[in-house]
C-alpha positions as CSV (number, residue, x, y, z in Angstrom):
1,X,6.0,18.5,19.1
2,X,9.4,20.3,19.8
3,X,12.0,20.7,16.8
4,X,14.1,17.5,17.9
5,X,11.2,15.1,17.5
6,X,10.1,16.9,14.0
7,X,14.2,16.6,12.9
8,X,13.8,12.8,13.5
9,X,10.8,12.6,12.1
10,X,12.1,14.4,8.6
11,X,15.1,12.1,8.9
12,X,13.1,9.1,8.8
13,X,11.1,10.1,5.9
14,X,14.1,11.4,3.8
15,X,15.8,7.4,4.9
16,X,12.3,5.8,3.7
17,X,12.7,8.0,0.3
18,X,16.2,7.1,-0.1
19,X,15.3,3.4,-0.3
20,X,12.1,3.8,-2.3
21,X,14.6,5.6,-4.8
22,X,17.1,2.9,-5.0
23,X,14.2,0.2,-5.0
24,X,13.0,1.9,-8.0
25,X,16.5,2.0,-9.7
26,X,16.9,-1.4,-9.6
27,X,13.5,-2.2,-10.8
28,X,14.0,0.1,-13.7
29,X,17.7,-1.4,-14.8
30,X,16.3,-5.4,-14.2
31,X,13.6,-4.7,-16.6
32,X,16.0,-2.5,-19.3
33,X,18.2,-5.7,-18.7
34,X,15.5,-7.8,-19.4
35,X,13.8,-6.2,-22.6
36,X,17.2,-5.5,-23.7
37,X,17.9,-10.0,-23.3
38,X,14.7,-10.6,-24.8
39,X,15.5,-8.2,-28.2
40,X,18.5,-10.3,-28.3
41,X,17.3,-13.6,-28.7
42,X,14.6,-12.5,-31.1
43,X,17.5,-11.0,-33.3
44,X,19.3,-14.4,-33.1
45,X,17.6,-17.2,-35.6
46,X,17.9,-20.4,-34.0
């Protein structure tokens, strides 16, 4: 394997841990958002 195919190799796993990190992000803020609107309408008597 010569050192341009291992660069494009490393580049593609750096891009596919880029979006895993941002996937995860978003994950993690819709479900704060969502336990965070669920506190709220408990705390609200109807």
């Amino acid at each position: 394997m010569t050192s341009t195919e291992k660069i494009a190799n490393a580049k593609k796993r750096i891009n596919e841990l880029e979006r895993l990190i941002k996937y995860w992000d978003n994950t993690e803020e819709k479900k704060i958002n969502k336990i965070d609107f669920e506190l709220n309408n408990n705390k609200v008597p109807a």
